[in-house]
C-alpha positions in Angstrom: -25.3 17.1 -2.6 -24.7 19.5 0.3 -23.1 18.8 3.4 -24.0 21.1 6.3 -22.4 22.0 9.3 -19.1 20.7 8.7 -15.9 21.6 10.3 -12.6 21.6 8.1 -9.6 20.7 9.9 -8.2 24.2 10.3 -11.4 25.1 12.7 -13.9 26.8 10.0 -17.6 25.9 10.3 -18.7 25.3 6.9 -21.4 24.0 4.3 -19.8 21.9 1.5 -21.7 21.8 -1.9 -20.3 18.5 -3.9 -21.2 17.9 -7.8 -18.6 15.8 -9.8 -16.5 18.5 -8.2 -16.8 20.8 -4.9 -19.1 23.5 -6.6 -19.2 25.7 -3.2 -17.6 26.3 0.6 -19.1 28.9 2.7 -20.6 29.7 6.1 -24.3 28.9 5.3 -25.6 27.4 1.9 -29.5 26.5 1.8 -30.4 23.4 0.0 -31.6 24.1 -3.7 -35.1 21.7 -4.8 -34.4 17.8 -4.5 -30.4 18.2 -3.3 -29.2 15.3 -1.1 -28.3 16.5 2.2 -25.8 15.5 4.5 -25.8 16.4 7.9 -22.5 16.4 9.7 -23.5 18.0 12.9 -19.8 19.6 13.3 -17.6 16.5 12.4 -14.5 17.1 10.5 -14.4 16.5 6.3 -11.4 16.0 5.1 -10.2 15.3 1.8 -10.8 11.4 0.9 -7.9 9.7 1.9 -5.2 8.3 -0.8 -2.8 5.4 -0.4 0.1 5.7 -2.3 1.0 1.9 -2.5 -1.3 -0.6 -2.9 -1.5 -3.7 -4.8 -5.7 -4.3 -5.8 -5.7 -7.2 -7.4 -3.3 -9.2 -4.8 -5.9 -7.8 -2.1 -8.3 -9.5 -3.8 -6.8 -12.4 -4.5 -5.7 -12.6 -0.9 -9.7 -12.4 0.6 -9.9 -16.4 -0.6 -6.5 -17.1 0.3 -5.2 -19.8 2.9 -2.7 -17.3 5.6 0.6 -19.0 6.3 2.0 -16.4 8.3 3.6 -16.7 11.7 0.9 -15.5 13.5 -1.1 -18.1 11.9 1.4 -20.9 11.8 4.1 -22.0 13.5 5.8 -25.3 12.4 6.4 -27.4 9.1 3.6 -30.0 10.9 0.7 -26.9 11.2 1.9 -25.4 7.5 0.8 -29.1 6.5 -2.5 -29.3 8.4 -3.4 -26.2 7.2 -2.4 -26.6 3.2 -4.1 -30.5 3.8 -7.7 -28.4 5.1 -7.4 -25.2 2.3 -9.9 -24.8 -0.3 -9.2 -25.4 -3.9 -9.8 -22.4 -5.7 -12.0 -22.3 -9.2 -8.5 -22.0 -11.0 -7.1 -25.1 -9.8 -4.7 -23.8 -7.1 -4.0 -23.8 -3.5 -3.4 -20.1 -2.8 -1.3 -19.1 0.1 0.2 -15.6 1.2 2.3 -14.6 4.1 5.0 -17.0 4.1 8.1 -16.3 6.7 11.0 -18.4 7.5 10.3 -17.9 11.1 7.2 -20.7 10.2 8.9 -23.8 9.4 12.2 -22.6 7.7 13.4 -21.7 4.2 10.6 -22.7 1.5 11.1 -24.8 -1.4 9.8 -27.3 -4.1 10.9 -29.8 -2.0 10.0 -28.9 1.4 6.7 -27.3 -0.3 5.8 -30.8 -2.1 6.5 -33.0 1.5 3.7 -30.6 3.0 1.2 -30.2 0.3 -1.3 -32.0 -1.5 -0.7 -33.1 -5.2 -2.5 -30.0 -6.7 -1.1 -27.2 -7.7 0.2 -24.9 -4.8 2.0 -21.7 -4.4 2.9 -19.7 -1.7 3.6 -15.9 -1.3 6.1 -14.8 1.1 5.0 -11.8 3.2 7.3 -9.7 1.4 5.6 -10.3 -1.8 8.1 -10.8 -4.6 8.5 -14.4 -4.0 6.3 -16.8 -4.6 7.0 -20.9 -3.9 5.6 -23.2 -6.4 5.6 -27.0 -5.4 5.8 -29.7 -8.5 2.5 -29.9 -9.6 1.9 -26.0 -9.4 5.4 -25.6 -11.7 4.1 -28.2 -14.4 0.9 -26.3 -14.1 2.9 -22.9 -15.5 5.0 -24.8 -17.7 8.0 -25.0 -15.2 8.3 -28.7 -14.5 12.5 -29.0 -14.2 13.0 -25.6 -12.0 15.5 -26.3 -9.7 14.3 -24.7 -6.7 9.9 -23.3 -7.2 10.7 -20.0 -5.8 9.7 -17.9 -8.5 10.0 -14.2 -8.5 6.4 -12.3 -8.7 6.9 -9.7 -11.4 8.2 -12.3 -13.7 5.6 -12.5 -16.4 7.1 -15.7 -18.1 5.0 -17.4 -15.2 2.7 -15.7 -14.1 1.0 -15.2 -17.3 0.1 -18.5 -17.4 -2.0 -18.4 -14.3 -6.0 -17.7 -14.5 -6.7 -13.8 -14.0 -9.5 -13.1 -11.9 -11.6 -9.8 -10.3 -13.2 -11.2 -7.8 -13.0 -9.5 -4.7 -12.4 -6.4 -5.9 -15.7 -4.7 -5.0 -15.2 -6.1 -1.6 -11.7 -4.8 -1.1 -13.2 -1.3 -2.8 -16.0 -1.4 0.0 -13.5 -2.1 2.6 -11.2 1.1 1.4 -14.4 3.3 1.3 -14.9 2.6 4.9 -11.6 3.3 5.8 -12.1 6.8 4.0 -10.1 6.0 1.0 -10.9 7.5 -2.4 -7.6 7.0 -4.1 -5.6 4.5 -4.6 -1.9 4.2 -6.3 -1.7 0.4 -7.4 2.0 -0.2 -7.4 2.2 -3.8 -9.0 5.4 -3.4 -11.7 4.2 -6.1 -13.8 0.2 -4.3 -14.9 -0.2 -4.0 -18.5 -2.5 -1.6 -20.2 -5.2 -4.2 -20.8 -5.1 -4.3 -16.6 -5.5 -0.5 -16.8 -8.4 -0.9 -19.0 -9.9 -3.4 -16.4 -9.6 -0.9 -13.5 -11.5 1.5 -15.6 -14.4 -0.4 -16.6 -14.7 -1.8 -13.1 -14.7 2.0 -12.2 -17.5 3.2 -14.4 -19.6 0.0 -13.3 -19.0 0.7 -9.8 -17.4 -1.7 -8.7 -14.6 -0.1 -7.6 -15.4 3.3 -6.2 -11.7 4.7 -5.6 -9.6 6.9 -8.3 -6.6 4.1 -9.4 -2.8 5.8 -10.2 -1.2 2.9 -11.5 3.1 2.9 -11.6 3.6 0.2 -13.8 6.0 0.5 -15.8 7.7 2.7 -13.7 8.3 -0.1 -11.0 11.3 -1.7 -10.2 11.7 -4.4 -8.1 15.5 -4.8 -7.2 16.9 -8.0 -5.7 20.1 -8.1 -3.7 21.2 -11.4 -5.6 20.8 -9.6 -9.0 22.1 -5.5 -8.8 23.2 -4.4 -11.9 24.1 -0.8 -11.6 24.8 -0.2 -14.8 22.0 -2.0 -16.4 19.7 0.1 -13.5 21.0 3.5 -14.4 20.8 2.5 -17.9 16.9 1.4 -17.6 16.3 4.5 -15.4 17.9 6.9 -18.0 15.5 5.2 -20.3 12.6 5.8 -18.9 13.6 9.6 -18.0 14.3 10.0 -21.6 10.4 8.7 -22.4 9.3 11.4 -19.8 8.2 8.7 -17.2 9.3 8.6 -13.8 10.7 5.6 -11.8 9.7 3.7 -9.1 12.3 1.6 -6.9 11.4 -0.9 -5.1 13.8 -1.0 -2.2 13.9 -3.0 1.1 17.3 -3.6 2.2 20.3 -1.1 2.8 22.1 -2.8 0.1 19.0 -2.1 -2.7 18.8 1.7 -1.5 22.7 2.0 -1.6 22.8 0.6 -5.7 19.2 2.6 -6.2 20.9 5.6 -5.6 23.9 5.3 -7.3 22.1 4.4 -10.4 20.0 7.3 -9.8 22.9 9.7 -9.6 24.3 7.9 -12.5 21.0 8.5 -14.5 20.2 11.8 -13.2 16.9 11.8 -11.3 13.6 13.5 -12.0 11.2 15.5 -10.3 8.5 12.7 -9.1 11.4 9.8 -8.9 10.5 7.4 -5.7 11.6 4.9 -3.4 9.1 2.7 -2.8 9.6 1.2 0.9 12.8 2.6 2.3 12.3 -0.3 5.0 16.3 0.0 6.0 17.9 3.7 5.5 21.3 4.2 6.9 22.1 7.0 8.4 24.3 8.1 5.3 21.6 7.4 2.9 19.6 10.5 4.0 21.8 13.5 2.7 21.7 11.4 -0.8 17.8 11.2 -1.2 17.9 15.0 -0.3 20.4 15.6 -2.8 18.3 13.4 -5.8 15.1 15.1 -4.4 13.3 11.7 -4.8 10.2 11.0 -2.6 10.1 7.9 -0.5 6.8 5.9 0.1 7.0 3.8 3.3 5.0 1.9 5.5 5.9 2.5 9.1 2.5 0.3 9.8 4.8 -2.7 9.7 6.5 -1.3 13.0 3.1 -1.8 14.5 2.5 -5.7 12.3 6.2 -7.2 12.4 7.5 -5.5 15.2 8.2 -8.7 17.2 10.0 -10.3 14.1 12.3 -7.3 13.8 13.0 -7.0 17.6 14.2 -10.7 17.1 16.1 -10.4 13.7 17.3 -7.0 13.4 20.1 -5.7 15.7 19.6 -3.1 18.5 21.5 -0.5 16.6 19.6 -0.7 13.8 16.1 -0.4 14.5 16.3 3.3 14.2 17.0 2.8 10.0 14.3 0.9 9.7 10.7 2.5 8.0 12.0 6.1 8.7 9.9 8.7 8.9 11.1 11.6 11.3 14.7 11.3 9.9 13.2 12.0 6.3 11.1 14.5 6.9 13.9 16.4 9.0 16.1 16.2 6.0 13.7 17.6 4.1 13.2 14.7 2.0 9.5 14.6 0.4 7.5 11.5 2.1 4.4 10.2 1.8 2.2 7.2 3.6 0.6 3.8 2.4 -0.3 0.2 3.7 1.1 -2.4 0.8 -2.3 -3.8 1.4 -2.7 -6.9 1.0 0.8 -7.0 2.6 0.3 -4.9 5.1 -3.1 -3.8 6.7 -5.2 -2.4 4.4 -6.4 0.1 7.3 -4.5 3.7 6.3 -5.4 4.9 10.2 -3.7 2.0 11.9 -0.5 3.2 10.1 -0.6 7.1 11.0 -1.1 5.7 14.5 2.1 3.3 14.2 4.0 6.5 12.3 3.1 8.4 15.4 4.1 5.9 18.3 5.7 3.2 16.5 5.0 0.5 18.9 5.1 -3.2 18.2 1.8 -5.4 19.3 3.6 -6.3 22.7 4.0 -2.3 23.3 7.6 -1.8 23.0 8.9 1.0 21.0 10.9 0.3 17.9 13.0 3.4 16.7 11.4 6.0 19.6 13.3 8.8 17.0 11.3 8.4 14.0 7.8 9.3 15.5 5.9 12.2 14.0 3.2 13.9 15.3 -0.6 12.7 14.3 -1.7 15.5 12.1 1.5 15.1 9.8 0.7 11.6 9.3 -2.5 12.3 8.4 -1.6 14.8 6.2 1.2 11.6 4.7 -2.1 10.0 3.3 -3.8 13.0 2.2 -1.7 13.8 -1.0 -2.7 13.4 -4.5 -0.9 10.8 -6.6 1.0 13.5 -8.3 2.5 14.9 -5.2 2.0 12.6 -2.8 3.7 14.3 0.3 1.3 17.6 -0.6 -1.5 17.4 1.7 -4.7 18.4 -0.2 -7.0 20.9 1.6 -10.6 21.3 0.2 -10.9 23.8 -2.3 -13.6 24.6 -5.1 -12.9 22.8 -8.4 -11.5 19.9 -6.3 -12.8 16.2 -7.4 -15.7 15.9 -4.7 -14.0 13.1 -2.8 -14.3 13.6 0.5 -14.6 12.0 3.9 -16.5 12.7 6.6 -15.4 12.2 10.3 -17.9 11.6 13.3 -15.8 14.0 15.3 -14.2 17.4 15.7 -10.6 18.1 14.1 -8.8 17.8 17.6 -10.4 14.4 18.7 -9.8 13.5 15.0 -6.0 13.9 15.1 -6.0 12.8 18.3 -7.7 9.2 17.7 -6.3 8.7 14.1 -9.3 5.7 14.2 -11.2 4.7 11.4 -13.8 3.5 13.5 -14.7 8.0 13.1 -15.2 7.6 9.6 -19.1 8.5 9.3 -19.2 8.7 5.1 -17.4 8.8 2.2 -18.4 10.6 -0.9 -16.4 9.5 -4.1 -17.0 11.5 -7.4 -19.9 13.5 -6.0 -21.7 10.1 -4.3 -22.0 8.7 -0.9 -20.3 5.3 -1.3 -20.1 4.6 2.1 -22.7 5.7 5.6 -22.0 4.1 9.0 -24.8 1.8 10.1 
């Protein structure tokens, strides 16, 4: 394939000649006998966009899944009506994702089984690593006396038991590819290699038309009812010890504060990660410098949740939570993602809340943690094994690249996906706007 007249984002006019891999850059390259061409009449290509945190299979999961979020309900009365109306999947289950307290209170088997019918349900708060089972769903995984249905996601001794499915996951990989995305780094901490396996074959069927990193087993999801320090740094110096890096999954000051003890404790390694950082106290910051781990965070929440955290979170702390100026002034490695399904799957939409960090009423949430819009496009533009690297196009690359209906100045200016024109993954156009 051979893109002509394409402008890279440093200004150069250029042809692009893509196999598996870029074969050729240069100022004019002719088209050899029976090449595709692909005419970019001077918009940007860029290297195909890669989002650090991701979680595939709950994407998928979530397209035929009832939302019981606040912007979708809004009392214990509508979480009824709309658990009473929601479709009972082939597996048996009422699947529902979003979950927050600010719809009709703390969720349990109790409250769950007064609002739903008498089939199995379970409900995924919108942090997603808690899930709600009501009776019949915990006698369907073997649970029937739990005290309370709320069941932690990573733990396999239920989860196991539920029906594993891939549908969706071509439409969730058609979605990303017109969103410019070509890599993806799934971060679920319970994937096993036959998972693994699954994402391959789906890969060489093409089905799923995006490179897949996967951290599991490095993930670990802390809890602030259950920090064991030592038992942390112990599991940390472990998996150092195997050559692995770790992955730590950490949402609240208190989880970052343990996370880092156990990692000075341990020792850290090169490629060590936060995943989230959604609260960093001020005095966190010279600590992740010192340890040298990178932090993967999702400012796009700012621009989703904002109105929650304006009510929940005190003034003087909205500037700790999703940093990203604060990091990157420390020089503390950072890189990008969505936590789709969690979070909007759209990679744009969250440079754009990196860069003005407003809320969807317009107010500013932490003014002091905006970046400017080519650094967050550079945030998503890393490879999974150095994510806060921007990649620039170079021969002997992978040929995954995206191509922008625009020059690089309106590009970085717009930070809109609605500019994405194709995407080429592996050497193939996997996605054209109509």
């Amino acid at each position: 394939m051979l893109i002509q007249r394409a402008t890279l984002l440093d200004g150069r006019a250029v042809d692009i000649r893509l196999g598996r891999r870029i074969e050729a850059i240069a100022d004019n390259l002719e088209p050899v006998a029976g090449e595709d061409v692909l005419d970019a009449a001077g918009g940007t290509v860029i290297p195909g966009l890669h989002d650090h945190h991701v979680h595939l299979r709950s994407a998928a999961a979530a397209l035929t899944s009832v939302r019981v979020g606040p912007g979708e309900v809004r009392s214990r009365d509508a979480l009824r009506a709309v658990l009473a109306q929601a479709a009972i999947g082939v597996d048996g289950w009422i699947r529902a994702v979003g979950y927050h307290e600010a719809v009709a209170g703390p969720l349990d088997r109790t409250v769950l089984d007064e609002v739903s019918p008498n089939v199995p349900v379970r409900v995924q708060h919108r942090s997603g690593v808690l899930w709600t089972l009501n009776s019949a769903g915990l006698a369907a995984v073997g649970l029937p006396g739990h005290p309370d249905g709320r069941l932690r996601s990573a733990d396999p001794g239920w989860t196991h038991a539920l029906q594993r499915s891939d549908a969706g996951l071509g439409e969730i990989s058609w979605r990303l590819s017109a969103f410019g995305v070509t890599g993806v780094t799934d971060a679920t901490p319970d994937l096993t290699a036959e998972d693994v396996m699954d994402f391959a074959e789906a890969r060489r069927h093409g089905e799923l038309r995006q490179r897949v990193e996967v951290l599991a087993p490095a993930k670990r999801i802390l809890h602030d009812d259950d920090l064991d320090l030592d038992a942390l740094a112990d599991w940390i110096g472990t998996r150092h010890r195997q050559g692995g890096i770790v992955a730590l999954h950490c949402v609240t000051a208190m989880q970052l504060v343990v996370a880092i003890a156990a990692l000075r404790q341990a020792g850290s390694l090169a490629g060590d990660r936060i995943e989230h950082g959604a609260v960093i106290p001020d005095d966190c910051l010279a600590d992740l410098r010192d340890l040298g781990v990178l932090v993967v965070t999702q400012p796009n929440f700012v621009a989703e949740r904002g109105a929650q955290y304006l009510t929940d979170v005190p003034a003087d702390e909205h500037g700790q939570l999703w940093r990203v100026a604060s990091l990157c002034g420390a020089q503390i490695p950072v890189a990008l993602s969505t936590d789709m399904p969690f979070g909007d799957a759209d990679p744009w939409a969250a440079m754009r809340a990196a860069v003005h960090r407003t809320t969807p009423a317009g107010s500013v949430l932490g003014a002091d943690e905006r970046i400017d819009a080519a650094t967050a496009l550079g945030m998503f533009l890393g490879a999974p094994e150095q994510p806060d690297v921007p990649r620039e196009l170079a021969v002997g690359l992978p040929a995954d690249v995206c191509l922008l209906a625009a020059p690089p100045r309106d590009v970085v200016a717009a930070l809109d996906a609605s500019l994405v024109a194709a995407t080429v993954y592996d050497g193939a156009v996997v996605y054209q706007a109509g």
